[in-house]
N, CA, C and O of each residue as an XYZ file, in Angstrom:
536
protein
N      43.396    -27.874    100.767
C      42.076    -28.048    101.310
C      41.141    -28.616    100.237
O      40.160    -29.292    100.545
N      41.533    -28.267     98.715
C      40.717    -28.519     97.978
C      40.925    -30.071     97.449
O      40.101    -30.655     96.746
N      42.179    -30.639     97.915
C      42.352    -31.848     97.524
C      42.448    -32.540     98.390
O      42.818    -33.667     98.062
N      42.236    -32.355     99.669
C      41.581    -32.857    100.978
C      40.339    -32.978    100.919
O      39.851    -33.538    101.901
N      39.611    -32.649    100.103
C      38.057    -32.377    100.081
C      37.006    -31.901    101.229
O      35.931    -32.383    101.585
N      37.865    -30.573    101.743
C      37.386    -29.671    102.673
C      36.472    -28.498    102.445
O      35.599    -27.898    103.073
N      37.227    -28.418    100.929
C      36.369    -27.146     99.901
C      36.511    -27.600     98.854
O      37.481    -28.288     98.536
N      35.364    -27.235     97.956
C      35.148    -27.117     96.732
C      35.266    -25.850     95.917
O      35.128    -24.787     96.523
N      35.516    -25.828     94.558
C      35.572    -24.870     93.966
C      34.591    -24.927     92.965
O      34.602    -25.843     92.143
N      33.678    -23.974     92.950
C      32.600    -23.544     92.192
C      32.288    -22.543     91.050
O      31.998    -21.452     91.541
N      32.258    -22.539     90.061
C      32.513    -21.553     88.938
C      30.599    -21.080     88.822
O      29.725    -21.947     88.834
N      30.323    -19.689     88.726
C      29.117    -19.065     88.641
C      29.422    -17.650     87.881
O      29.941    -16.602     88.266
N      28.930    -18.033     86.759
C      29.059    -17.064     86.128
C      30.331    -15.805     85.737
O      30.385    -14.575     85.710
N      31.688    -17.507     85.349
C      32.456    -17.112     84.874
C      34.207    -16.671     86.194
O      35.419    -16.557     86.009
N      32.921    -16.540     87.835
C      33.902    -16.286     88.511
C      33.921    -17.696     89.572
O      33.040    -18.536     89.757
N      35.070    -17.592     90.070
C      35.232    -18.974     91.087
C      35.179    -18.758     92.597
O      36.004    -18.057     93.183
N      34.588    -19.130     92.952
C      33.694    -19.669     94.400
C      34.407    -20.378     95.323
O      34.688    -21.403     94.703
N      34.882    -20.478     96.431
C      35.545    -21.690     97.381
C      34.159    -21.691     98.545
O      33.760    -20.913     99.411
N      33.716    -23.031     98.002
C      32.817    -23.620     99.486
C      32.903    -24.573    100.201
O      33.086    -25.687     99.710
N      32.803    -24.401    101.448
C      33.183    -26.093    102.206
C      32.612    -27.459    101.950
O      31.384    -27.393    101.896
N      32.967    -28.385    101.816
C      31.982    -29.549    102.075
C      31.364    -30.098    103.043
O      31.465    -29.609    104.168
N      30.638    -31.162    102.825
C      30.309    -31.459    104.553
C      31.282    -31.460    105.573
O      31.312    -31.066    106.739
N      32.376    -32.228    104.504
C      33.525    -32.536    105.201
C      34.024    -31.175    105.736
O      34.501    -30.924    106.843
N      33.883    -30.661    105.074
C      34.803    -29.267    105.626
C      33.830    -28.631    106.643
O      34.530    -28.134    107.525
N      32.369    -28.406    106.937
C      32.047    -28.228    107.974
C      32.027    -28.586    108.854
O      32.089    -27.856    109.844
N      31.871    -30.696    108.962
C      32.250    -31.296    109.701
C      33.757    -30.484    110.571
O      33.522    -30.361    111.772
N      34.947    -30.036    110.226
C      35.784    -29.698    110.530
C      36.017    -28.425    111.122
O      37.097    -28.119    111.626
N      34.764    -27.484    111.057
C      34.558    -26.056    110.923
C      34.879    -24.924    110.039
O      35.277    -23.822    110.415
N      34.737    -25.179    109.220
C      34.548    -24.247    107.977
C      33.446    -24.294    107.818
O      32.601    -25.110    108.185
N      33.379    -23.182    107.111
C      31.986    -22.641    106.797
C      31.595    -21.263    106.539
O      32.435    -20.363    106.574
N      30.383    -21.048    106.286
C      30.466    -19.629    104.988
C      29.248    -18.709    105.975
O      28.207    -19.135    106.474
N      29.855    -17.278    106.020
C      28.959    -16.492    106.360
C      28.870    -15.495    105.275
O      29.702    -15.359    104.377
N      27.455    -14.599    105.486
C      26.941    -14.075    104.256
C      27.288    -12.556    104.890
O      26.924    -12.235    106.022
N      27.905    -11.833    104.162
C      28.168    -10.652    104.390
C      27.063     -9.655    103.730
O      26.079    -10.001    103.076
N      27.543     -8.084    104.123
C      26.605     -7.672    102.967
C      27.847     -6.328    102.908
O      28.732     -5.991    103.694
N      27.505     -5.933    101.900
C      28.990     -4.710    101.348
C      28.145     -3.537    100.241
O      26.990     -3.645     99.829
N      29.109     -2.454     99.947
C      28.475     -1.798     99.304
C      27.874     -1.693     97.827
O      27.179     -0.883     97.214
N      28.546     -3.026     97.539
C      28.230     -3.935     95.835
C      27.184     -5.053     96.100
O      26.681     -5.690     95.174
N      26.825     -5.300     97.644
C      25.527     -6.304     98.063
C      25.859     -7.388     98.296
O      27.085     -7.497     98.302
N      25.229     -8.448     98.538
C      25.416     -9.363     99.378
C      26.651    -10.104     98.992
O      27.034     -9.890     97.842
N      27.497    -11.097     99.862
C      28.318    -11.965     99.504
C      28.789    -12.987    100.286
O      28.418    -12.703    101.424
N      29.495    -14.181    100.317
C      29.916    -15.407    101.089
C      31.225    -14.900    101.458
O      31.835    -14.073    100.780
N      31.720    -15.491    102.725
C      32.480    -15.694    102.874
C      33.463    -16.963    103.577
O      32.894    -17.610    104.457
N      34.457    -17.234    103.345
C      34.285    -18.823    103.782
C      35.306    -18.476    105.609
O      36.413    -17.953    105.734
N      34.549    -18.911    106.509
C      35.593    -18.830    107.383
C      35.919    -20.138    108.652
O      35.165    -21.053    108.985
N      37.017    -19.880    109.060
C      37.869    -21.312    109.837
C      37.565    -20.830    111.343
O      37.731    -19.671    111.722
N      37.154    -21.752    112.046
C      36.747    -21.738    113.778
C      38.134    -22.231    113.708
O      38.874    -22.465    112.753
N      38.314    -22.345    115.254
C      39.491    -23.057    115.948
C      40.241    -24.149    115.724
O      41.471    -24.116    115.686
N      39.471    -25.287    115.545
C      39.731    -26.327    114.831
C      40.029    -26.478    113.669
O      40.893    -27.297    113.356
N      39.575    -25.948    113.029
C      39.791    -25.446    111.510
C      41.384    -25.008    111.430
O      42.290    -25.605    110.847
N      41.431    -24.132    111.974
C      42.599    -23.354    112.073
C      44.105    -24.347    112.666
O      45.279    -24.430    112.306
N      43.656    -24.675    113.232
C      44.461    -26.218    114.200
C      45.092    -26.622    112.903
O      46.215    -26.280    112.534
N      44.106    -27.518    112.135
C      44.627    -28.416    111.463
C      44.704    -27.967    110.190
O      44.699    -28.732    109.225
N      44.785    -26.629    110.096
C      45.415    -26.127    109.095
C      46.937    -25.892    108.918
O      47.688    -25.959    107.946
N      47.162    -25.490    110.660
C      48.638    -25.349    110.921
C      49.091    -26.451    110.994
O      50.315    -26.352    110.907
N      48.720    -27.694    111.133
C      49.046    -29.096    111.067
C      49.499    -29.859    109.779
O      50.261    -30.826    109.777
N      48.870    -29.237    108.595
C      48.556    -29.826    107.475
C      50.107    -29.061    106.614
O      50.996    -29.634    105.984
N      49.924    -27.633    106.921
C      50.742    -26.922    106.724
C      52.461    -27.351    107.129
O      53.308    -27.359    106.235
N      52.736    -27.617    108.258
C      53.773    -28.231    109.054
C      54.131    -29.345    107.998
O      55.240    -29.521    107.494
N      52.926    -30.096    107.749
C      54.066    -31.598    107.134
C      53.693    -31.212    106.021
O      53.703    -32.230    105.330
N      53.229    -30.013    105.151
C      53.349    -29.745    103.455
C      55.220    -29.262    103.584
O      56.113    -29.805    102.934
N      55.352    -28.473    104.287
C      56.544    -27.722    104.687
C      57.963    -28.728    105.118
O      59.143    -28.501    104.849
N      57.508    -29.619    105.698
C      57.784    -30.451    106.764
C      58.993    -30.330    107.392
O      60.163    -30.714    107.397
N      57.946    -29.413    108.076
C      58.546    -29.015    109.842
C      57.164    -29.819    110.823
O      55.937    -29.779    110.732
N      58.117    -30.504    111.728
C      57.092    -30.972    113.087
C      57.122    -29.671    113.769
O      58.000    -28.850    114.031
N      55.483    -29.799    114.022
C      55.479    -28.530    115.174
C      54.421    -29.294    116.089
O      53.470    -30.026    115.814
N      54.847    -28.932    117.031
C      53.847    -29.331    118.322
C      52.454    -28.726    118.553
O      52.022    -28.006    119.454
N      51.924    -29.214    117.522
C      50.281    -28.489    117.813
C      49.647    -27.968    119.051
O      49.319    -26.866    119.490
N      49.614    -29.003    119.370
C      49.031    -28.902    120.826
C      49.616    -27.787    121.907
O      48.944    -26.995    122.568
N      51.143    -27.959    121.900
C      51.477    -26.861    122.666
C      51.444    -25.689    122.007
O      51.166    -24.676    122.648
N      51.689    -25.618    120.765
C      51.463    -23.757    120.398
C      50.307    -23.354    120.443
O      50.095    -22.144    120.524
N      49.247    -24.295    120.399
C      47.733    -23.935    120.702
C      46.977    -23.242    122.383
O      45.996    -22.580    122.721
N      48.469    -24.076    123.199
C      47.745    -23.838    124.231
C      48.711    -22.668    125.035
O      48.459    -22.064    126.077
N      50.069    -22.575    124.031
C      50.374    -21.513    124.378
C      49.837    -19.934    123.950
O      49.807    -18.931    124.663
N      49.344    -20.128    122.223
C      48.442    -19.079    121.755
C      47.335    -18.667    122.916
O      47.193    -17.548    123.409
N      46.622    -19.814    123.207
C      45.338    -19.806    124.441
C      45.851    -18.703    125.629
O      45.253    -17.665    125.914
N      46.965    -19.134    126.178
C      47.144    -18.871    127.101
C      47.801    -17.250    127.404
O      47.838    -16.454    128.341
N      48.272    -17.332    125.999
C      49.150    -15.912    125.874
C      48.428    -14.740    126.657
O      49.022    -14.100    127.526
N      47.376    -14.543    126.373
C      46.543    -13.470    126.620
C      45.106    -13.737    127.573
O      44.019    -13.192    127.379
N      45.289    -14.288    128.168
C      44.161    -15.718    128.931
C      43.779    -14.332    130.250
O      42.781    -14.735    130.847
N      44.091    -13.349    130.670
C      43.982    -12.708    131.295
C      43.543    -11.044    130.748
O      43.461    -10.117    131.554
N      43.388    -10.941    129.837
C      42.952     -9.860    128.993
C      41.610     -9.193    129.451
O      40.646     -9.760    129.965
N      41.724     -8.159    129.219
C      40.605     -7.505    129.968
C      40.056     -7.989    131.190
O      38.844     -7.785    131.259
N      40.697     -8.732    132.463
C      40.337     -9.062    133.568
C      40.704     -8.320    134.466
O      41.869     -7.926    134.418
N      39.791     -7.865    135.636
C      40.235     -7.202    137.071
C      42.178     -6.813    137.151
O      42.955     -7.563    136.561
N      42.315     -6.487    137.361
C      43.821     -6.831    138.074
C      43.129     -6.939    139.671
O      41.959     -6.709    139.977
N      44.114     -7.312    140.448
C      43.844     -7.992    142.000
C      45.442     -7.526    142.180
O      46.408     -7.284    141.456
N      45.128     -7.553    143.522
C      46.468     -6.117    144.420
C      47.831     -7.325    144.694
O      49.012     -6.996    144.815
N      47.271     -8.836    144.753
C      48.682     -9.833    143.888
C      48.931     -9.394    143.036
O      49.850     -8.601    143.241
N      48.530     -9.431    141.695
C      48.973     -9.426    140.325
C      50.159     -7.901    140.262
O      51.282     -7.707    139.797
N      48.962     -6.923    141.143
C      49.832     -5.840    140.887
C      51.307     -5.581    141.443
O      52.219     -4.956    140.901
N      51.287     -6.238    142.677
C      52.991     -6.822    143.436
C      53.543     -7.350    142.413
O      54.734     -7.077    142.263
N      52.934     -8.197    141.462
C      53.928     -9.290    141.174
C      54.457     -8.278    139.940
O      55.645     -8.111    139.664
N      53.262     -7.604    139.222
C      53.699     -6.705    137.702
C      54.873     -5.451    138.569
O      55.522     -4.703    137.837
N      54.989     -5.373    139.659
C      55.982     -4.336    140.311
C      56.982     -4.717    140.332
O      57.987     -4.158    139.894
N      56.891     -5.872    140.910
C      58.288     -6.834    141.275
C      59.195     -6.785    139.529
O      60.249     -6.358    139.058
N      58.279     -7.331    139.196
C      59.300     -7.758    137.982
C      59.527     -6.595    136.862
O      60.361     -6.584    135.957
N      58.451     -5.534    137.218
C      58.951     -4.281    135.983
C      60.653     -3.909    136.974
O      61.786     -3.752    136.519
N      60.168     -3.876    138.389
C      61.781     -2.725    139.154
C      62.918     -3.869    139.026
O      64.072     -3.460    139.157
N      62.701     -5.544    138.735
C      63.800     -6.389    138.653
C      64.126     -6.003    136.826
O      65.138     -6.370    136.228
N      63.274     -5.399    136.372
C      64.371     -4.995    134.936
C      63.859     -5.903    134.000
O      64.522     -5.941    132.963
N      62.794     -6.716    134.043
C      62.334     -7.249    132.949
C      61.685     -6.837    132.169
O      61.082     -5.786    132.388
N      61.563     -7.484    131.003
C      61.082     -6.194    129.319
C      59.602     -6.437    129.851
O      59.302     -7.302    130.675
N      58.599     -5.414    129.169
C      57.164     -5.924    129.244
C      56.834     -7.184    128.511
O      56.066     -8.038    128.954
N      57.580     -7.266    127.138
C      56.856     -8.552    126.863
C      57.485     -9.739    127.693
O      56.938    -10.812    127.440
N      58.287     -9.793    128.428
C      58.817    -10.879    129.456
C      57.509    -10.923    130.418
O      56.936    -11.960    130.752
N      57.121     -9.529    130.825
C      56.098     -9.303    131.903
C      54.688     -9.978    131.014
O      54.329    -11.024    131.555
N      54.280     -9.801    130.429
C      52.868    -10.119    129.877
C      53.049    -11.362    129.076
O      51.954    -11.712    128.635
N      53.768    -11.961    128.809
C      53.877    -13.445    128.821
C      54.207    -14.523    130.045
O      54.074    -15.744    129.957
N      54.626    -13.852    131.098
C      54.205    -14.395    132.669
C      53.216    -14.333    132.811
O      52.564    -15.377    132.839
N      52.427    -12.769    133.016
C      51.516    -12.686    133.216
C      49.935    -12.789    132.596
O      48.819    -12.455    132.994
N      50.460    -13.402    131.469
C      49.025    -14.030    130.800
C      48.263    -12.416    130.237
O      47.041    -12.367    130.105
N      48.991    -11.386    129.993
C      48.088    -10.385    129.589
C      48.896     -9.820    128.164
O      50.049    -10.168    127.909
N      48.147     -8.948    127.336
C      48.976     -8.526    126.756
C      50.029     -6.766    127.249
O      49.827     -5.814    128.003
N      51.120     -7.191    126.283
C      51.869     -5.697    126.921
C      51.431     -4.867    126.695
O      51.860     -3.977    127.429
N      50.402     -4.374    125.728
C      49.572     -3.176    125.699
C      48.881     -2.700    127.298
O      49.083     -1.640    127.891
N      47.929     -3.993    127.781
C      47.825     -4.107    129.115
C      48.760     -3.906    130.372
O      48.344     -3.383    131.406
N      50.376     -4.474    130.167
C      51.277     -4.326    130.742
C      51.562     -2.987    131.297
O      51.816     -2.557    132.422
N      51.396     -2.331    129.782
C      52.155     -0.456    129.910
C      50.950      0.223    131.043
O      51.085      0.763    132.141
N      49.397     -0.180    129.961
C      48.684      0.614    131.297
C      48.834      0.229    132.404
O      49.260      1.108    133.153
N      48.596     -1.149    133.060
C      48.995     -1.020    134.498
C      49.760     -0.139    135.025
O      49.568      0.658    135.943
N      50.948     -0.418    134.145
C      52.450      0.319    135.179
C      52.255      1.525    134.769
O      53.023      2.085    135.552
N      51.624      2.737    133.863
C      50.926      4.136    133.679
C      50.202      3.897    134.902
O      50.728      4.727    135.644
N      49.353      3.312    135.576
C      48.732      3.432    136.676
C      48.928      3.482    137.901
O      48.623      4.156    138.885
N      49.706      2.315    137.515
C      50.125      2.142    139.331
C      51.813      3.254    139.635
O      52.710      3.015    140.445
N      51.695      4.593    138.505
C      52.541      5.536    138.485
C      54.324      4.977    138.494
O      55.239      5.672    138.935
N      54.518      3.369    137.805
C      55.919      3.514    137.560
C      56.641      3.718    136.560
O      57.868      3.626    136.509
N      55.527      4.155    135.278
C      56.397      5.215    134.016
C      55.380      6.115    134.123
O      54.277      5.798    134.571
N      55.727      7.487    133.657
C      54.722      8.200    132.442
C      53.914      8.746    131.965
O      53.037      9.559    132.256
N      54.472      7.942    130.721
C      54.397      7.551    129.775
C      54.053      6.288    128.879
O      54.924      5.421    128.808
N      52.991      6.122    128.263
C      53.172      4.521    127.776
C      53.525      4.188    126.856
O      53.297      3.035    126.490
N      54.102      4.904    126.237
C      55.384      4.816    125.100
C      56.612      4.585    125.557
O      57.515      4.190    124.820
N      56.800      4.876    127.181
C      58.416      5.204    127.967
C      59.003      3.514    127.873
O      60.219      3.454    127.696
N      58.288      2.169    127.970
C      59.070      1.237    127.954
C      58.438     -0.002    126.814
O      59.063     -1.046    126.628
């Protein structure tokens, strides 16, 4: 990043600093100011995009091709249903496929929720338990 000229490195009083450049905000980086029990401080942090083409940059330092785009929109999607209603479909369908024998994380990667979410449903709709049982 630093030889991308995304961040800079800044020496103040002996200690070293990482701050973005334009460029690097242009990109989304950028510094929020915390406060802690030693007092105030920066911190540098990556939005979405940021993060993107970090895993991008990373891939061909490594060089492995990875399909950005789809692990992005599979990350997106993983959990795209999280903390939402359930609806008396969803709950057929999380029935169907817990009594056909599929694992929860099979179930909550269909179903766009996570398996933490998975277990409570099925604790609810009384087909374990326990939510430790699967």
């Amino acid at each position: 990043m630093i030889e991308d000229g995304f961040i800079v490195e800044n020496e103040i009083n002996g200690r070293k600093y990482k701050m973005p450049t334009v460029k690097g905000n242009e990109a989304g980086i950028y510094t929020e100011e915390r406060f802690g029990k030693n007092g105030n401080y920066k911190v540098v942090m990556y939005n979405k995009n940021a993060q993107e083409m970090i895993i991008e940059h990373l891939a061909e330092a490594i060089g492995i091709n990875i399909a950005i785009n789809q692990q992005t929109t599979n990350i997106n999607q993983a959990d795209s249903n999280r903390g939402k209603p359930w609806d008396s479909k969803q709950e057929e369908q999380l029935t169907e496929m817990f009594k056909d024998g599929l694992t929860v994380n099979d179930i909550a990667n269909t179903m766009m929720r996570s398996p933490g979410g998975i277990r409570a449903r099925l604790l609810k709709l009384g087909l374990i338990n326990d939510i430790n049982e699967v």
